[in-house]
TORNU-504542 format. One record per atom (N, C-alpha, C): y, z, x; residue in one letter; atom name. Coordinates in Angstrom, 3 decimals. Atoms other than C-alpha are relative to their C-alpha. Last residue first. Layout:
# TORNU-504542
+----------+----------+----------+---+----+
:        v :        w :        u : r :  a :
+----------+----------+----------+---+----+
:        Y :        Z :        X : A : CA :
...
+----------+----------+----------+---+----+
//
This chain:
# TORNU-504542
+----------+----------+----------+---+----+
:        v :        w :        u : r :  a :
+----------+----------+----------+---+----+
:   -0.634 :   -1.413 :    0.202 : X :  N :
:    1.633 :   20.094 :   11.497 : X : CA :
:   -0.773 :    0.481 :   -0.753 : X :  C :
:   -0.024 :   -0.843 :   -1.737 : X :  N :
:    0.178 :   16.988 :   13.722 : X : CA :
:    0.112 :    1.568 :   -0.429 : X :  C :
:    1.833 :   -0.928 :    0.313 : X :  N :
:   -1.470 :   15.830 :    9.904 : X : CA :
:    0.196 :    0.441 :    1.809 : X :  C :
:    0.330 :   -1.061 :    0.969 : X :  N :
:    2.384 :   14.975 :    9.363 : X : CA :
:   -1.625 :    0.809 :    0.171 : X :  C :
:   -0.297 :   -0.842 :   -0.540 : X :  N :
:    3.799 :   13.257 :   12.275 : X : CA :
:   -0.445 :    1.208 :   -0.741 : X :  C :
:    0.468 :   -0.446 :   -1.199 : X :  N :
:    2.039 :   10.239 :   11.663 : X : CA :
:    0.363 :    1.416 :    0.854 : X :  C :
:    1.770 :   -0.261 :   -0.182 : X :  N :
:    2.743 :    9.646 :    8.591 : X : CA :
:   -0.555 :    0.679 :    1.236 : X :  C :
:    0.266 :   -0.970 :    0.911 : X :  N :
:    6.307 :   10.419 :    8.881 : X : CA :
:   -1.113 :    0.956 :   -0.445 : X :  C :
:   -0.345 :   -1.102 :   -0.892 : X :  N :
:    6.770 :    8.141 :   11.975 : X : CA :
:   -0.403 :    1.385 :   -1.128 : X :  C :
:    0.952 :   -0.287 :   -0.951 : X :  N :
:    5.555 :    5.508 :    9.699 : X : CA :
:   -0.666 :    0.809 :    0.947 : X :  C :
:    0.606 :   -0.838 :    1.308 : X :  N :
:    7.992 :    6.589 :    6.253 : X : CA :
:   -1.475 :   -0.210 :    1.639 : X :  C :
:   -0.675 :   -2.017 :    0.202 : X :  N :
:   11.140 :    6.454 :    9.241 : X : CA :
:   -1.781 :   -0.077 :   -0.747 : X :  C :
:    0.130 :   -1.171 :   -0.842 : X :  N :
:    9.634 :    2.702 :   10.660 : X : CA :
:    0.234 :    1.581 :   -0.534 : X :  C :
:    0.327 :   -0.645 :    0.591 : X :  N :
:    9.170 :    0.757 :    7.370 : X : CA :
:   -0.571 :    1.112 :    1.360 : X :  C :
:   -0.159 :   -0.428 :    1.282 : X :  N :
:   11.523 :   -1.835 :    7.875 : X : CA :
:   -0.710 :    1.184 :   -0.753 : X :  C :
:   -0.806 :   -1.333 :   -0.160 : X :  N :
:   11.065 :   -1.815 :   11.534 : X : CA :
:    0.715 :    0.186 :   -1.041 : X :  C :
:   -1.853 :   -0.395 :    0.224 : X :  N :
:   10.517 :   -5.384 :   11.405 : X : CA :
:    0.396 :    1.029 :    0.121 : X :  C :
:   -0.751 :    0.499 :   -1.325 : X :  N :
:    7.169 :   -5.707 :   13.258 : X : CA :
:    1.503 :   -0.001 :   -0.309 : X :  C :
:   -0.313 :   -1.151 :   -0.918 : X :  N :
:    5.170 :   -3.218 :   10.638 : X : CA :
:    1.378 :   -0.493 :    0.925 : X :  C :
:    1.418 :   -0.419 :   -0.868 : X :  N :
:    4.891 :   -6.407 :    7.921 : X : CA :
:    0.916 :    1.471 :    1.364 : X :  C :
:   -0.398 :    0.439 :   -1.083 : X :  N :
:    7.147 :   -6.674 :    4.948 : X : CA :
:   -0.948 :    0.304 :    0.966 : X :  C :
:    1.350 :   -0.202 :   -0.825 : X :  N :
:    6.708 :   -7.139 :    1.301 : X : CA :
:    0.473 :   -0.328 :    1.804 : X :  C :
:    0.602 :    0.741 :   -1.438 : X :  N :
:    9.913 :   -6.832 :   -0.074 : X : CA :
:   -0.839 :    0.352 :    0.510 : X :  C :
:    1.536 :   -0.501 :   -0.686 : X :  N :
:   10.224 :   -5.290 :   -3.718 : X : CA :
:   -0.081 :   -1.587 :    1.163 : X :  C :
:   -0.405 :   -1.043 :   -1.236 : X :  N :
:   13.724 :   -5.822 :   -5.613 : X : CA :
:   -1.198 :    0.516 :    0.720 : X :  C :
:   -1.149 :   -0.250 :    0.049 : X :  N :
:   13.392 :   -8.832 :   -7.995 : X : CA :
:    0.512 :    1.134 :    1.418 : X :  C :
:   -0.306 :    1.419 :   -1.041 : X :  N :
:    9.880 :   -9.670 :   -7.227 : X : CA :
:    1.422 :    0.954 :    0.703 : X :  C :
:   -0.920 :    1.086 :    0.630 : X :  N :
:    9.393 :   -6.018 :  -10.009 : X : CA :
:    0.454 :   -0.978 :    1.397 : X :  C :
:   -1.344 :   -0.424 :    0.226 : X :  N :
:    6.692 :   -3.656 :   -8.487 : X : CA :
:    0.807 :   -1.432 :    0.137 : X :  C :
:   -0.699 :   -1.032 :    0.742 : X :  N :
:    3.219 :   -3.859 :   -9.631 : X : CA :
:    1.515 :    0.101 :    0.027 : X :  C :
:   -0.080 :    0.175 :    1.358 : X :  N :
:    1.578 :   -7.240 :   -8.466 : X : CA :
:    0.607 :    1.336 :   -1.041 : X :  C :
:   -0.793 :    1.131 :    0.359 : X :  N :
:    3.232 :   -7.532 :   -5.105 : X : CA :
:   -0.831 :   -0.163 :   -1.295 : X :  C :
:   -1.264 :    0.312 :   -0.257 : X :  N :
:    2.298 :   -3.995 :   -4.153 : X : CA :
:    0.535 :   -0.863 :   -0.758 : X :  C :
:   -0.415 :   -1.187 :    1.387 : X :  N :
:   -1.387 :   -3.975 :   -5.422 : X : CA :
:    1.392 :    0.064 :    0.037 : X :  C :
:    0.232 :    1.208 :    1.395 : X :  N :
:   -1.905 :   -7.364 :   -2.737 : X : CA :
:    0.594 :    1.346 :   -1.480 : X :  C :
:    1.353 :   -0.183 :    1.004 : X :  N :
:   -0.666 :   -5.275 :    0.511 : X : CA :
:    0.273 :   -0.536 :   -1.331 : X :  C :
:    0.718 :    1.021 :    0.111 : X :  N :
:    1.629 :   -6.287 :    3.172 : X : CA :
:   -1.436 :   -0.291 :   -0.692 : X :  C :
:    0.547 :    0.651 :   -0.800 : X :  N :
:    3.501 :   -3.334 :    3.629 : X : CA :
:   -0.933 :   -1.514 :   -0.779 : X :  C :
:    1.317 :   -0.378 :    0.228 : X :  N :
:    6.230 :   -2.329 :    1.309 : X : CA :
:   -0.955 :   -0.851 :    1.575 : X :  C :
:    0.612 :    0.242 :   -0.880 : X :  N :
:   10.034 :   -2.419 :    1.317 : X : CA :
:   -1.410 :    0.444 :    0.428 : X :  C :
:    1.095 :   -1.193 :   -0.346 : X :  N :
:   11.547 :   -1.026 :   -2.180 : X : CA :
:   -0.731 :   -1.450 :    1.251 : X :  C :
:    1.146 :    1.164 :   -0.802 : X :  N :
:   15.073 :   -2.358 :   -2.432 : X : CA :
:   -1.417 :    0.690 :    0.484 : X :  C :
:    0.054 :   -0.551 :   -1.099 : X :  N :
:   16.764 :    0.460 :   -4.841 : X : CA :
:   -1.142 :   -1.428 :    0.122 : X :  C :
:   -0.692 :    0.747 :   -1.216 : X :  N :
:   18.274 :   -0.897 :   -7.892 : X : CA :
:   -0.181 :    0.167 :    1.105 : X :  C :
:   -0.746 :    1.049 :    0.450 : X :  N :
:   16.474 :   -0.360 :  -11.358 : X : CA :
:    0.795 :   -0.482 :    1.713 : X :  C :
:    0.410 :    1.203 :    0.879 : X :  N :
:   13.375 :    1.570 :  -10.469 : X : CA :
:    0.712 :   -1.163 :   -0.197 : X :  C :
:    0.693 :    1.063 :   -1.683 : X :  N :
:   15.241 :    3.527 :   -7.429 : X : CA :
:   -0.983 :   -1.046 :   -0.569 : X :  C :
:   -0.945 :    0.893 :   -1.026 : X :  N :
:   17.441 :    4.809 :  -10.163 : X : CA :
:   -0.300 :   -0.932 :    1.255 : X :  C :
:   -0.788 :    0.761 :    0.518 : X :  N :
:   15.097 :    5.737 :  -12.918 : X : CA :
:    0.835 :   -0.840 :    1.097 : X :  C :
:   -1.268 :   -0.065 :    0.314 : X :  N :
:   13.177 :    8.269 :  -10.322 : X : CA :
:    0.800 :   -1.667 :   -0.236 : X :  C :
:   -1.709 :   -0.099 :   -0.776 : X :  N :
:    9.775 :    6.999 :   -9.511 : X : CA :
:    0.873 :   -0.205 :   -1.129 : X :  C :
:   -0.378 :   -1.220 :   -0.218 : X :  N :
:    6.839 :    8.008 :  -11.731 : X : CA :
:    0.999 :    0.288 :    0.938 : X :  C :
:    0.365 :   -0.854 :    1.087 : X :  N :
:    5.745 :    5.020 :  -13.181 : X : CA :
:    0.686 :    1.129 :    0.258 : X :  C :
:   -0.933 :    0.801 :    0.620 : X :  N :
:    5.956 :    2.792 :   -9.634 : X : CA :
:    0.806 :    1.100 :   -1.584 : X :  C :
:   -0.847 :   -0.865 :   -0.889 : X :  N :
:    3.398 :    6.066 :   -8.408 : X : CA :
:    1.368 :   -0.814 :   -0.517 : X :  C :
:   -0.493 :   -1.255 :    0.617 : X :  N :
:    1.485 :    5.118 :  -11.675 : X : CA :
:    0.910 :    0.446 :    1.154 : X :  C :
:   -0.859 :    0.096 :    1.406 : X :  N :
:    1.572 :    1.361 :  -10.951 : X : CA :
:    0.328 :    1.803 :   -0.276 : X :  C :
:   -1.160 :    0.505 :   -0.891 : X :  N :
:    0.277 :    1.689 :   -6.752 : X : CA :
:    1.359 :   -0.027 :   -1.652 : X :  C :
:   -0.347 :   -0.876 :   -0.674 : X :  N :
:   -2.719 :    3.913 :   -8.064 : X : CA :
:    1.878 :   -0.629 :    0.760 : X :  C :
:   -0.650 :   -1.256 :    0.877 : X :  N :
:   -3.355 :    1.662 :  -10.763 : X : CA :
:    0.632 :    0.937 :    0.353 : X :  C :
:   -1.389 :    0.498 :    0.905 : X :  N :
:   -3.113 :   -1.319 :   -8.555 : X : CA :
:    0.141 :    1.064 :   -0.840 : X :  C :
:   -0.183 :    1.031 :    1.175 : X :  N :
:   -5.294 :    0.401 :   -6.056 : X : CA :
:    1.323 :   -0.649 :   -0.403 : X :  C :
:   -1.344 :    0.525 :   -0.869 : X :  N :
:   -5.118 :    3.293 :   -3.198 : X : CA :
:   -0.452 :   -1.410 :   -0.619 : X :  C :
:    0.361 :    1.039 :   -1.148 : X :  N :
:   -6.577 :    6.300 :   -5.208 : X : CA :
:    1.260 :   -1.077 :    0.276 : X :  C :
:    0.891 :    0.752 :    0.203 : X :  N :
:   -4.845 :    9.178 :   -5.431 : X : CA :
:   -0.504 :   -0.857 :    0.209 : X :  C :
:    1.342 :   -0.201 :   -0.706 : X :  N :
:   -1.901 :   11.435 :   -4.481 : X : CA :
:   -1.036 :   -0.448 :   -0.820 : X :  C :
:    0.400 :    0.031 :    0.879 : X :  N :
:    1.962 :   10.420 :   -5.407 : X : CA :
:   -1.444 :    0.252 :    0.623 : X :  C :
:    1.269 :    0.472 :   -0.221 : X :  N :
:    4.713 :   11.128 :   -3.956 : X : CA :
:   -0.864 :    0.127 :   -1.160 : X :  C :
:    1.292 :   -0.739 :    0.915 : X :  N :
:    8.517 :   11.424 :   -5.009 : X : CA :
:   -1.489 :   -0.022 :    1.135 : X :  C :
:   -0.336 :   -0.110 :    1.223 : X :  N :
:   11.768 :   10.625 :   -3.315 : X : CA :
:   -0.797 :    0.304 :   -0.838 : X :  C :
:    1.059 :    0.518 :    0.665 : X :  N :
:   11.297 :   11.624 :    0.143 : X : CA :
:    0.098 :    0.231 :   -1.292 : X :  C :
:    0.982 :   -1.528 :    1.164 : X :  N :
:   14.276 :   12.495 :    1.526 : X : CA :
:   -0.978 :   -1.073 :   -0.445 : X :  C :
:    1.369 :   -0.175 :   -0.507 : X :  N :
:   15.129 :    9.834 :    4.904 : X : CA :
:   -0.435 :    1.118 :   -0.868 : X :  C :
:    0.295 :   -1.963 :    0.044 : X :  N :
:   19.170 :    9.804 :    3.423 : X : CA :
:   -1.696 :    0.487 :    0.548 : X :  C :
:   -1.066 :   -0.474 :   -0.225 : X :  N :
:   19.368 :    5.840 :    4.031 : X : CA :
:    0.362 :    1.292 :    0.477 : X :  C :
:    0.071 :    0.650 :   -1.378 : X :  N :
:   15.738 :    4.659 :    4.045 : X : CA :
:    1.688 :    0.898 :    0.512 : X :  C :
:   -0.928 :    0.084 :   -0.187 : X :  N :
:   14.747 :    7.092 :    1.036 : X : CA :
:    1.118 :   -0.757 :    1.042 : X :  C :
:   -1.570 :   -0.996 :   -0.308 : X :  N :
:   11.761 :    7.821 :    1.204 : X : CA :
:    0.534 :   -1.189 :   -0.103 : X :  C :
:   -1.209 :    0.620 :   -0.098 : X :  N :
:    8.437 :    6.457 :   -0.790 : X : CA :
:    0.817 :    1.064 :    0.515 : X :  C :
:   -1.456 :   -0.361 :   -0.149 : X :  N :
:    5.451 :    8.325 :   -0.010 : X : CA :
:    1.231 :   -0.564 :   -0.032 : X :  C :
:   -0.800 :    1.349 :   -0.014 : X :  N :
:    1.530 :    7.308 :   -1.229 : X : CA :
:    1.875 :    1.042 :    0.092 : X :  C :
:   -1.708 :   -0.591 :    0.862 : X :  N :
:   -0.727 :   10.202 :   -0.352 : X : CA :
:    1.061 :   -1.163 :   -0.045 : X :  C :
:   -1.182 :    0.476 :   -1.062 : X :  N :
:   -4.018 :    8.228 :   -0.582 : X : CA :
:    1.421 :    0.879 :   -0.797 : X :  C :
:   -1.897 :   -0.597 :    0.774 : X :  N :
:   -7.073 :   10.158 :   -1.904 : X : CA :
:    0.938 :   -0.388 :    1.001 : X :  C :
:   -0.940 :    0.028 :   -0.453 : X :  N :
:  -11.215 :    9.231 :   -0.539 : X : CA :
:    1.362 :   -0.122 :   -1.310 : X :  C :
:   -0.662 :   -0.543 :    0.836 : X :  N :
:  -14.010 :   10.844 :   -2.658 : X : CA :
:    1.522 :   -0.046 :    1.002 : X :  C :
:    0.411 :    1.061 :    0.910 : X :  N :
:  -16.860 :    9.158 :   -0.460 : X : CA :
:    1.499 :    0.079 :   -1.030 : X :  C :
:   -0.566 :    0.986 :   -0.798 : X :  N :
:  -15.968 :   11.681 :    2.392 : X : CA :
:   -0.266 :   -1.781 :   -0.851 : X :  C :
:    1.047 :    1.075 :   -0.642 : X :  N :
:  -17.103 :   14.346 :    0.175 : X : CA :
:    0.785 :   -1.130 :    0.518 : X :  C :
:    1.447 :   -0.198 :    0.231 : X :  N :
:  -14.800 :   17.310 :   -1.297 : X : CA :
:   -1.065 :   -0.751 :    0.748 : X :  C :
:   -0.168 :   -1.931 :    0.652 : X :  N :
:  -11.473 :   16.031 :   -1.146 : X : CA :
:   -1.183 :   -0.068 :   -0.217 : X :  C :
:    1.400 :   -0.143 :    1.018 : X :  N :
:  -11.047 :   12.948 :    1.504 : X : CA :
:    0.147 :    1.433 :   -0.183 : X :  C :
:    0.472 :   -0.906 :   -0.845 : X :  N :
:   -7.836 :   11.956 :    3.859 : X : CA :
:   -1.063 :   -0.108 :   -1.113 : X :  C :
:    1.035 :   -0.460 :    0.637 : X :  N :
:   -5.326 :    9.132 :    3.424 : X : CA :
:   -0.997 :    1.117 :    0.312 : X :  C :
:    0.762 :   -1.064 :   -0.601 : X :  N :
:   -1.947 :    8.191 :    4.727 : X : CA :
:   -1.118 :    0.372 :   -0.982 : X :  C :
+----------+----------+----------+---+----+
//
């Protein structure tokens, strides 16, 4: 999800990992939508979802060079691997 602060040049992505199991949102992170922006949100998740939580991503290149092979699936919309954080987006700039 993205929006602009100040000038429409000065775009900010809220990046949201949840939780697939419990649907909490485990951190966010607001900036740009890069590899730096995809490493500091990596950076700033909780120890436990670093070492063993399967992180399911979309089909973007900053993804598959920041978070560890080992547990990071790149997946596309059609699995319904990343239905709850979709519905999320979308339900959020309704409120």
């Amino acid at each position: 999800m993205w929006s602009f602060i100040g000038n429409k040049n000065n775009k900010q992505w809220l990046w949201l990992p949840i939780d697939i199991e419990t649907r909490e949102i485990v951190f966010f992170y607001l900036g740009e939508r890069r590899e730096k922006g995809a490493n500091r949100l990596w950076n700033s998740l909780p120890g436990v979802y670093r070492k063993c939580a399967v992180c399911y991503t979309y089909l973007w290149l900053a993804y598959d060079l920041v978070f560890p092979d080992l547990i990071h699936k790149s997946v596309g919309k059609e699995t319904g691997l990343t239905a709850y954080i979709e519905r999320l987006n979308n339900t959020l700039p309704n409120h």
